[in-house]
C-alpha positions as CSV (number, residue, x, y, z in Angstrom):
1,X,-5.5,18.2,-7.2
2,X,-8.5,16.0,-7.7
3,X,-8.6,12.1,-7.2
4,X,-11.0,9.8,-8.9
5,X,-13.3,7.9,-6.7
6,X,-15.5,4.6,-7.6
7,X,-18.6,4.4,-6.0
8,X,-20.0,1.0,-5.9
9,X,-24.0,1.4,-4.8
10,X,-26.9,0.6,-6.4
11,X,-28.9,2.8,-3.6
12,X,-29.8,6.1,-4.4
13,X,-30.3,7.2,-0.6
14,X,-26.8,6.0,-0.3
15,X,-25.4,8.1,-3.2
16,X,-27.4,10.8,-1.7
17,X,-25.3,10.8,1.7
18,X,-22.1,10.6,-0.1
19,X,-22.6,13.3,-2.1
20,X,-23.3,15.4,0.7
21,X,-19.7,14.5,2.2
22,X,-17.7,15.1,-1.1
23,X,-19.4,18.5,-1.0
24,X,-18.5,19.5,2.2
25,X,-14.9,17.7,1.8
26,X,-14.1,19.1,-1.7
27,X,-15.5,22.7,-0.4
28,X,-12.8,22.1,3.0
29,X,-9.9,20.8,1.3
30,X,-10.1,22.1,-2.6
31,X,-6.4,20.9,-2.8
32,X,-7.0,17.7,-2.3
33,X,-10.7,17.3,-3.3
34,X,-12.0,13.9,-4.8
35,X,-14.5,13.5,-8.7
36,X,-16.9,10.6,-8.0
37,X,-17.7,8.1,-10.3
38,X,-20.7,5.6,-9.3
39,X,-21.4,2.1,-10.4
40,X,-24.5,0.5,-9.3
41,X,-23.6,-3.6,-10.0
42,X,-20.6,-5.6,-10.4
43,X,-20.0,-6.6,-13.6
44,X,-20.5,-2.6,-14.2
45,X,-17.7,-1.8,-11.5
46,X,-15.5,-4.1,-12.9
47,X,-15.7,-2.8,-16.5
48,X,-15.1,0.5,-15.5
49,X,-11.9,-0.4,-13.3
50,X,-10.9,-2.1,-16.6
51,X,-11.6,1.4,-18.7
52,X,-11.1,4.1,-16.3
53,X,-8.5,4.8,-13.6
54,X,-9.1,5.6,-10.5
55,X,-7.1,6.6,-7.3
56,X,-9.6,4.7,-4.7
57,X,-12.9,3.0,-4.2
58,X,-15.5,2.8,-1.8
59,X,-17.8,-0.7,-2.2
60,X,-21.0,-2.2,-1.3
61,X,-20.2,-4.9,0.4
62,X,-23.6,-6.6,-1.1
63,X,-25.3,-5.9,-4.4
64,X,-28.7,-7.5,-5.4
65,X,-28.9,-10.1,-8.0
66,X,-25.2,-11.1,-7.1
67,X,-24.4,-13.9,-4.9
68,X,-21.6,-14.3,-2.5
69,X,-19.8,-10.8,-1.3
70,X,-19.2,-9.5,-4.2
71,X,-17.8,-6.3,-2.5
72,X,-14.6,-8.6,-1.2
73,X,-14.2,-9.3,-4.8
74,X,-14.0,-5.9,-5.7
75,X,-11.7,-5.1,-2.8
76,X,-9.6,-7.5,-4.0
77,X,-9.0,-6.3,-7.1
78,X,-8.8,-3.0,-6.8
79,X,-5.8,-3.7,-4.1
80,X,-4.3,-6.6,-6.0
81,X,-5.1,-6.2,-9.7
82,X,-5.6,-1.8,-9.8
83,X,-3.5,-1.0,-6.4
84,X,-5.5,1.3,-5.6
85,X,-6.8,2.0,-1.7
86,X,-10.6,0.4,-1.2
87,X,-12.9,0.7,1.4
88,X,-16.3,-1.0,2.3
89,X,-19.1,0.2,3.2
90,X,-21.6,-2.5,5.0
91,X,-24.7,-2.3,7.1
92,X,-23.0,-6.1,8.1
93,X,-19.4,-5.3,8.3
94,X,-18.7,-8.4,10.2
95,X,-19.5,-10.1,6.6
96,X,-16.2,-8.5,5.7
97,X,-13.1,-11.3,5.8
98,X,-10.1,-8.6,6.9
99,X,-7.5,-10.8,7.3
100,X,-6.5,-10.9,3.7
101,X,-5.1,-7.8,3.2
102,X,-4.1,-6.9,6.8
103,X,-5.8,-3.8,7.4
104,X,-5.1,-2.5,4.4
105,X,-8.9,-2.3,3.0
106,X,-10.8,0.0,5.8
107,X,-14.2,-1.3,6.8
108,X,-17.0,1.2,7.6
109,X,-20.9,0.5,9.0
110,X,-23.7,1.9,7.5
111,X,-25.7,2.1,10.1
112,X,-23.2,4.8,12.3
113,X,-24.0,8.0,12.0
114,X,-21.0,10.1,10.0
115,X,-19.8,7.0,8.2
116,X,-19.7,8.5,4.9
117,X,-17.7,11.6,6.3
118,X,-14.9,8.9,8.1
119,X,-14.9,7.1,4.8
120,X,-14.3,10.5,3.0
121,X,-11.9,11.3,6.1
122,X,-9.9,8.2,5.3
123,X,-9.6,8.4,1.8
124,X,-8.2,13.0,2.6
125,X,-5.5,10.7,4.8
126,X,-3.9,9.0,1.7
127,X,-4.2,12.0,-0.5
128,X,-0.3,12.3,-0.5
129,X,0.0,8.4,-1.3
130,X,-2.5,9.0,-3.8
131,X,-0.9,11.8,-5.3
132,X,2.6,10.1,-5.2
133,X,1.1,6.7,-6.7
134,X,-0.3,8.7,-9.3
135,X,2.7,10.2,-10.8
136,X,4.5,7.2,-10.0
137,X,2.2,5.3,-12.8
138,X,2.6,8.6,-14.9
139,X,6.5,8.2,-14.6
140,X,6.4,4.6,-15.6
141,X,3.9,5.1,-18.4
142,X,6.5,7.8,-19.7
143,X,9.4,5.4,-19.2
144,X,7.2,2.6,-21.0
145,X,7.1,4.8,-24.1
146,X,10.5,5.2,-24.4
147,X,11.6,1.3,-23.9
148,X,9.1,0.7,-26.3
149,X,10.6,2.9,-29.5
150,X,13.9,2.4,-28.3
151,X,13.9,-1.0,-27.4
152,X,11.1,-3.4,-28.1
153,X,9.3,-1.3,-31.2
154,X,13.5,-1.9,-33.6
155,X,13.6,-5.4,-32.4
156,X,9.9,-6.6,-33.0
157,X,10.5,-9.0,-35.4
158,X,13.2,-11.3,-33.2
159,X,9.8,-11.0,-30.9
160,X,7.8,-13.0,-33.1
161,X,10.0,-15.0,-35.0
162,X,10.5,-16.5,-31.1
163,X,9.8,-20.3,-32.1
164,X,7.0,-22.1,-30.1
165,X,5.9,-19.2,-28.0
166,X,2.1,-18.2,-27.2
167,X,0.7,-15.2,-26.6
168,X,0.9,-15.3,-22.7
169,X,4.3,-16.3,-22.7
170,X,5.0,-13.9,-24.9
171,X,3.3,-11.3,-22.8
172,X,5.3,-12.4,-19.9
173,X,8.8,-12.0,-21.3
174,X,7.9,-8.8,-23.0
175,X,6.6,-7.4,-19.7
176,X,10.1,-8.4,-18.1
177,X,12.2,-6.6,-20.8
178,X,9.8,-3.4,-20.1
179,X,10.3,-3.7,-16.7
180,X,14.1,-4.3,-16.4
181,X,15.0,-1.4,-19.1
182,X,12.7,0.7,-17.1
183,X,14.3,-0.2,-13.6
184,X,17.9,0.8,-15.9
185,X,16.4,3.8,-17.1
186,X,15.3,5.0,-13.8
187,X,18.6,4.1,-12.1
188,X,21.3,5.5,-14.7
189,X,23.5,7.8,-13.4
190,X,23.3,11.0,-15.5
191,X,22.4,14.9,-15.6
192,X,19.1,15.1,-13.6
193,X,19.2,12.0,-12.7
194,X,17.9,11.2,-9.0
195,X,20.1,10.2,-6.5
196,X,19.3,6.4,-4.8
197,X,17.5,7.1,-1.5
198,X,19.2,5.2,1.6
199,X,16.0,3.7,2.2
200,X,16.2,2.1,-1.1
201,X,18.4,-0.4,-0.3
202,X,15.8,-2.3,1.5
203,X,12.9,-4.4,0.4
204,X,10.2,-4.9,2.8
205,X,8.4,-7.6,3.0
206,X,11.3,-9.6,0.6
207,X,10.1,-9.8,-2.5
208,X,10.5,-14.0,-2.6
209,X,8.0,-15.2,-0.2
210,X,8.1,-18.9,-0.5
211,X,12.0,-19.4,-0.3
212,X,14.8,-17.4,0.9
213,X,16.9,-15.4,-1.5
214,X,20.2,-14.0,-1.3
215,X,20.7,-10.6,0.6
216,X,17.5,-11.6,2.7
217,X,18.2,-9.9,6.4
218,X,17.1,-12.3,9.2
219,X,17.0,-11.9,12.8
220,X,18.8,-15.0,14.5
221,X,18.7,-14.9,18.0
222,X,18.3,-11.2,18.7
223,X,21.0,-10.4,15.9
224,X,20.9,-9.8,12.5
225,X,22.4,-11.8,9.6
226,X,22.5,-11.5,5.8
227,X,22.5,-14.4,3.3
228,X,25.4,-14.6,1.1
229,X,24.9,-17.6,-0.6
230,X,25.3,-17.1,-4.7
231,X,21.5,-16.1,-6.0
232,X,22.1,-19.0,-8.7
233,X,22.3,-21.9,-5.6
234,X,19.5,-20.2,-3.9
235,X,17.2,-20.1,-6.9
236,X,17.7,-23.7,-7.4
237,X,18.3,-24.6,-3.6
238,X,21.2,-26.5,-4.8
239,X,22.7,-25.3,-1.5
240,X,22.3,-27.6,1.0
241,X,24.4,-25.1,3.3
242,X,23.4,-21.6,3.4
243,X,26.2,-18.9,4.4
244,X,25.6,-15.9,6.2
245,X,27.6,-12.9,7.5
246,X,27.0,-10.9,10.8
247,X,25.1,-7.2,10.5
248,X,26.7,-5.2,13.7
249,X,24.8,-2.3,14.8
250,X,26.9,-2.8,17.9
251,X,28.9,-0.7,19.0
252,X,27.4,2.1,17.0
253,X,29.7,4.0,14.4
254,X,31.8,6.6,15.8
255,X,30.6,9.9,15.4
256,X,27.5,8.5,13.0
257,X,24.7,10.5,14.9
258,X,27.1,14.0,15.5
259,X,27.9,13.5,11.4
260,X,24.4,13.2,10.8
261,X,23.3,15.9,12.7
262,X,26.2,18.2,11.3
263,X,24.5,17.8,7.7
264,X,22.2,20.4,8.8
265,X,24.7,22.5,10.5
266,X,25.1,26.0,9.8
267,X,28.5,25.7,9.7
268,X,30.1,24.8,6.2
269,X,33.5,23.2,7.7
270,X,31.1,21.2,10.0
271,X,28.6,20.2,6.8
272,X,32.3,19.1,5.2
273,X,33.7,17.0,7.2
274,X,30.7,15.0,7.9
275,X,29.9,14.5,4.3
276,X,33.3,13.5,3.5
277,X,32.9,11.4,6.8
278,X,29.7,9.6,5.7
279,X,30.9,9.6,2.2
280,X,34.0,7.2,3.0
281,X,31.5,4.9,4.9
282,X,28.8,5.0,1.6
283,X,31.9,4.2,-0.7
284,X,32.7,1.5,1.4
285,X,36.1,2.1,2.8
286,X,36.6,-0.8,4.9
287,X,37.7,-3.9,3.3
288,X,36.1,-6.5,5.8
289,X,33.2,-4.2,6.0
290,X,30.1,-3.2,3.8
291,X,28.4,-0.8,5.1
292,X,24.8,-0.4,4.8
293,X,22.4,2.7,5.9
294,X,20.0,2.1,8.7
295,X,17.7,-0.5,9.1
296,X,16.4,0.0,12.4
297,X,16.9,1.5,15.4
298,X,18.5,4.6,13.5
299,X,21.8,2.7,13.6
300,X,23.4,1.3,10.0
301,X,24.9,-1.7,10.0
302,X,28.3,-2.9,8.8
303,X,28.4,-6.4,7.5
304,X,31.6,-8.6,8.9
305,X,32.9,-10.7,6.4
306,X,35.1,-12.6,9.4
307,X,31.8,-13.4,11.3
308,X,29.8,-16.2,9.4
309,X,27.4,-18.3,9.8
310,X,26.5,-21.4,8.3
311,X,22.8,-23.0,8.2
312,X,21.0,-26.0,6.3
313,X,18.9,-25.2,3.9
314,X,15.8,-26.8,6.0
315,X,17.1,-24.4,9.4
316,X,16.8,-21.1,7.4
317,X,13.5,-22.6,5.5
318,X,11.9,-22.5,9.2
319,X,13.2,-19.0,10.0
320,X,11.1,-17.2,7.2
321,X,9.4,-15.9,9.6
322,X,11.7,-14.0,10.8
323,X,13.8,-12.4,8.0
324,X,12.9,-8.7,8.6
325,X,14.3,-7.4,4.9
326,X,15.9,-7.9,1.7
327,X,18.5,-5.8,0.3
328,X,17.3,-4.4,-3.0
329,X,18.7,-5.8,-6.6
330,X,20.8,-2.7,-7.3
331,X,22.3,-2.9,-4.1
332,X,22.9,-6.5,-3.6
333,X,25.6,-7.0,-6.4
334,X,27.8,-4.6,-4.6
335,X,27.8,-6.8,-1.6
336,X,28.0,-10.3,-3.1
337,X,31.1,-9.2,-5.5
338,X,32.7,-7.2,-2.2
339,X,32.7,-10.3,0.0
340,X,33.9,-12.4,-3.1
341,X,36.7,-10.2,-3.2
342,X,37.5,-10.0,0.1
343,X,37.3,-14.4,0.6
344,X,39.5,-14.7,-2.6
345,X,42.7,-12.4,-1.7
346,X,45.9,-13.4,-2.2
347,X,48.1,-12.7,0.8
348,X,51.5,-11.4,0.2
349,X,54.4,-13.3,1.6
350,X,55.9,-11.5,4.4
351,X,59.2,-9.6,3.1
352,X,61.7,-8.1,5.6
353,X,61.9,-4.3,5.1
354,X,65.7,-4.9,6.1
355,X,66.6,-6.7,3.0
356,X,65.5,-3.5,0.7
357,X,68.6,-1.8,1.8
């Protein structure tokens, strides 16, 4: 497979040493080999990020006849805007601000010898994220096509008869209708379909990052609790007291590491009665229980609906800091309506068995 490669330089020496790299890269890894594109100002790396895609980018930090670092501004859109993986390549890497994206734009000095063949280097590392990101935007594309003929393409003209609307409104709710049929699309159970990956049920970092949300995970003095507060009272922070349930991984569940390890087992009976095991526990079997899959630690956790919490709206505010996760869309209605269920049960009056004879 070959990955696209923007080359922001406007030094021909530069391109020189590069080239040399991809050649003896591409020779050494033809599976993963990289086709290099090369802009040599700004405005021309911007246009082509705009008209071609790419799978990474390596930038000048500094280009002559622009002003400021134009190189950061690159970086930042090919991570923010393209989400793509950029590097930089500086003779003054210290111009470089890294704190913005965390380490996630790799910073490499002109002036050491081999730089060109670690930035080559670090680019063969995220081949496989690369490739997967690649077919990921594929898959979408494919999925887009389909919402629109299906979907948006019969009911057009409710779309613009919408009273009052502009054009970047517009945008904006169309682009949510595309990406919630999508997300349906993607997540229907049927023939072929893909089953949902445990890991799945987590987002990480949350995806609200001003406010806390319902199903946000946080860790309250060494122990973990979810947010079950309705999403309509969060949203609006109409709720001035935030409820939360315990997430035990403590004790551990019986038998959860031997089931897990009896998946791979050469022994069908074995294989059987640990998927039947680990089924029950997926199909939540447990009425004052949810279960969900490992977190951390290897260890799932089971969420108590008799151990709550209760928090102001200002105490959890302060504790952003420390909510690890948020459990995912799809999974989170399970939860919310499971706990609803179990707080609004009727108990039976007590009848004597005697009295049926």
């Amino acid at each position: 497979m070959s990955y696209r490669l923007l080359f922001v330089e406007d030094d021909k020496s530069q391109l020189s040493l590069l080239q040399d790299e991809l050649t003896d890269w591409n020779a050494a890894h033809p599976e993963k080999s990289f086709a290099l594109h090369v802009s040599g100002s700004y405005e021309g790396a911007r246009q082509d990020l705009a008209d071609r895609r790419f799978d990474a980018a390596l930038l000048d930090l500094r280009l002559p006849g622009e002003k400021g670092v134009p190189g950061q501004l690159l970086a930042d859109l090919c991570v923010s805007q393209y989400g793509i993986p950029a590097a930089i390549i500086s003779g003054h890497p210290g111009d470089f601000d890294q704190s913005r994206w965390n380490g996630m734009v790799e910073v490499f000095n002109k002036g050491d010898t081999g730089a060109y063949k670690a930035a080559v280097a670090w680019f063969g590392s995220l081949s496989h994220m690369m490739h997967i990101l690649g077919n990921t935007r594929k898959r979408i594309q494919e999925q887009g096509a389909t919402v629109f003929w299906r979907q948006v393409w019969p009911r057009w003209a409710s779309y613009e008869a919408l009273a009052g609307i502009q054009d970047d409104e517009l945008v904006r709710i169309v682009s949510r209708q595309y990406a919630s049929h999508i997300t349906e699309i993607l997540g229907l159970d049927a023939e072929n379909a893909v089953k949902w990956h445990p890991f799945e049920n987590y987002i990480r970092p949350a995806l609200q990052q001003a406010r806390p949300h319902t199903g946000d995970i946080f860790r309250i003095e060494e122990e973990l609790w979810v947010v079950l507060t309705p999403q309509c009272d969060m949203a609006t922070k109409k709720a001035m007291t935030v409820l939360l349930a315990h997430c035990s991984s403590k004790p551990p569940i019986q038998n959860w590491k031997e089931s897990i390890a009896a998946l791979s087992s050469e022994s069908g009976k074995q294989r059987k009665a640990a998927e039947e095991f680990l089924g029950k526990l997926l199909n939540q079997a447990q009425p004052a229980f949810h279960f969900l899959p490992p977190l951390e630690n290897g260890q799932p956790l089971m969420v108590d609906f008799k151990n709550l919490k209760a928090l102001s709206w200002a105490e959890l505010e302060v504790r952003l800091p420390s909510r690890i996760a948020s459990i995912a869309p799809a999974f989170l209605a399970n939860l919310t309506q499971r706990f609803g269920s179990y707080v609004s049960r009727v108990g039976q009056p007590n009848i004597s068995a005697t009295h049926l004879s």
